[in-house]
N, C-alpha and C positions, 0 to 999 in steps of 0.2 A: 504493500500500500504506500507506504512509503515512496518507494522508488517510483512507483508509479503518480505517485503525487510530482516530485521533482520534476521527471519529464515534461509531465504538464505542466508546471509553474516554468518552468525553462521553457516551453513551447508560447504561454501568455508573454513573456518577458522581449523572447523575441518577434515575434507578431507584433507587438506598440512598439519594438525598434525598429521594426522597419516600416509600420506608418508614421515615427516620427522622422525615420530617415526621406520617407516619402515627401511627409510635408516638408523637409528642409529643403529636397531638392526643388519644391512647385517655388520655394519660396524664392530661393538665390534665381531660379529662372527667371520669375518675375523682375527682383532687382536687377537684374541683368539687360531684361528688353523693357522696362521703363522708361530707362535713360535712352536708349539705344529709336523708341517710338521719338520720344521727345527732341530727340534731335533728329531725327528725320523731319519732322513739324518744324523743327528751327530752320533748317537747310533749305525746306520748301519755303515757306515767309521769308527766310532772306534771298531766295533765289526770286521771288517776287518784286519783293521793292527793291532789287538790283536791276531787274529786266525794266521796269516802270519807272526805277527813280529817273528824273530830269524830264520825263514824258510828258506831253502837254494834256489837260485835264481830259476825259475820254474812258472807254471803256476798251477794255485790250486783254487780248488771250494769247497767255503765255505757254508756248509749246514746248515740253522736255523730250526730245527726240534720242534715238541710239548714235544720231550722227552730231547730236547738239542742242542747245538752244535757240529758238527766236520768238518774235513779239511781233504779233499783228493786231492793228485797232481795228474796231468791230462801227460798222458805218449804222448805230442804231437810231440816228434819225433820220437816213433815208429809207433805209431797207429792214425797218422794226421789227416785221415779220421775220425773216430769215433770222435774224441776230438774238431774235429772244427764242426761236425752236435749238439753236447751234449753241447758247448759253443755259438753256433747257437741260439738253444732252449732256452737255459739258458738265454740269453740276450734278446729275442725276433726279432734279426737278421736274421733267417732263419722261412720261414712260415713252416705254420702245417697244418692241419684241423680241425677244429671248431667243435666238435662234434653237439653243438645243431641244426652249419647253413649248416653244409657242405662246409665250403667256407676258402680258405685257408688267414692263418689270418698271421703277425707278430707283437706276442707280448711274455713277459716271460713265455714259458709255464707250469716251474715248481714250479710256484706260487701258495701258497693255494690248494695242493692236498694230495693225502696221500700215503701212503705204503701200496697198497692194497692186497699184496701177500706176505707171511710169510714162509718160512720153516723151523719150529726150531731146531735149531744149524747148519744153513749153508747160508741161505741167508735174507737179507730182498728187496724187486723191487716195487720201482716208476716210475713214468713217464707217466700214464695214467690219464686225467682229467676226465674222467668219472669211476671211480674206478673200473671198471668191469676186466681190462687185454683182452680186446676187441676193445680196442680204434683203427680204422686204422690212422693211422699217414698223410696217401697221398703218403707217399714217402717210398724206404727201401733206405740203405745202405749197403756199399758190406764189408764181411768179413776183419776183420784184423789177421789173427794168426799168432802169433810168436814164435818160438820154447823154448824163453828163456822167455815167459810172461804163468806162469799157476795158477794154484787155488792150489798153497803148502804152504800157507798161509790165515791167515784173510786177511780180509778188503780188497780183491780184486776191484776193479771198472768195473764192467763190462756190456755191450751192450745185452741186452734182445732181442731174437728171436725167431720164430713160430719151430724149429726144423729143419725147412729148409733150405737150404743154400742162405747168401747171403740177409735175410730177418730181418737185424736190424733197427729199427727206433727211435723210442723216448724213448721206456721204458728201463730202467740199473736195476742192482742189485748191493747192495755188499753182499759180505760172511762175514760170523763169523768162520767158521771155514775151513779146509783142503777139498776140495770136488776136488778129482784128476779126478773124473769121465768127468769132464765137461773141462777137457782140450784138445782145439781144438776143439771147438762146440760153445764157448762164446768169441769172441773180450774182451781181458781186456784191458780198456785204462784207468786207475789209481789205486792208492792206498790210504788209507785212512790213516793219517801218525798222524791227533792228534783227539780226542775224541771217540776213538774204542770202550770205556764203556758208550756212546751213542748209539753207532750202535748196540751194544749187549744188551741194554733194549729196541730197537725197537722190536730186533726178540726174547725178553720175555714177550711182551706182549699176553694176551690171546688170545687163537686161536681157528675158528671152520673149522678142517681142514688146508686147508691151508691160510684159510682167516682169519684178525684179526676180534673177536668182536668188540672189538669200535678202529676202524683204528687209527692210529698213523697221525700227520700232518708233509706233507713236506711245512714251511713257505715259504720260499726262499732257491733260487740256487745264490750266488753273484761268477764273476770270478773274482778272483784279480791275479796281473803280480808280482813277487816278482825279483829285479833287472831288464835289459835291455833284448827286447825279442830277442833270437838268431837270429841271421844272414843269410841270406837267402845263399842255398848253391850253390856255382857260376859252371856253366859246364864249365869242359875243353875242 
């Protein structure tokens, strides 16, 4: 009885040593990726107000790509539509569709995807998580054009569509270079104002066709507000 008391009292003793081994390890893990979340939070805020600081007041969406950074301004008082569905998505404010569930979801959706369509010297187009350019979104959005917004410059921002009118959803592109052809066909709602020589080693990356061989990452879409947001316009 004895002995077999021991055993057991040795068997109790260990078992709460190693839940408290257990908890000691959940614990130091914790300590461990606390500091580790919070400076990624740091890193992100300061890669913010480093892409925006000196920026003139505006609204602007900063790209953390696998080839780099850049900063395009978002043209929300021409093209309100487009810029508040693209800051939608961007933030995970407006749902989508889930390609694996079919179910419309709200979360960031241009998190961790790529540039999956290339054409070199005129655009590079994200916005699809399943990298095909086949993604249905659930939803379109209705044209914006404007006589004084066209493709006579790089670094246009512009709303990706099937050819048909009135059929913009998730996916954008921007240009690298002058494509006059696609004026009045593409919603531009920005411009790419700093890291152009990011945007232009995306669409030198190797191509088959118009697909990259090893796709480029878009990490994150962050919006930031640079000064007080304009003022809502009162009717007379």
């Amino acid at each position: 009885m004895e002995l077999k008391h021991f055993y057991a009292a040795s068997a109790v003793t260990e078992s709460s040593g190693s839940r408290r081994s257990a908890k000691d390890r959940i614990s130091g893990l914790k300590r461990l990726i606390q500091p580790a979340v919070l400076t990624a939070a740091a890193l992100i805020a300061a890669f913010a107000s480093e892409q925006t600081g000196s920026l003139p007041p505006g609204l602007y969406a900063n790209f953390t790509t696998s080839e780099g950074l850049f900063t395009a301004k978002l043209y929300e008082k021409y093209t309100p539509i487009s810029v508040a569905n693209f800051v939608g998505l961007a933030t995970g404010k407006k749902a989508w569709k889930d390609p694996r569930t079919g179910a419309m979801v709200n979360r960031p959706m241009y998190d961790n995807i790529t540039f999956h369509r290339i054409i070199r010297g005129e655009m590079i187009q994200s916005g699809d998580p399943t990298g095909t350019g086949k993604h249905n979104c659930g939803f379109t959005i209705p044209d914006e054009f404007l006589i004084g917004l066209r493709f006579n410059a790089p670094g246009r921002l512009a709303v990706a569509n099937t050819g048909q009118a009135d059929s913009g959803a998730c996916q954008f592109f921007i240009t690298v270079g002058t494509v006059s052809r696609w004026d009045n066909s593409y919603t531009i709602f920005g411009e790419v104002v700093r890291g152009m020589n990011v945007v232009q080693a995306i669409n030198n990356t190797p191509l088959k066709g118009d697909m990259p061989v090893d796709p480029p990452r878009l990490i994150s879409v962050r919006i930031v507000r640079v000064g007080p947001e304009p003022k809502p316009k009162t009717r007379r």
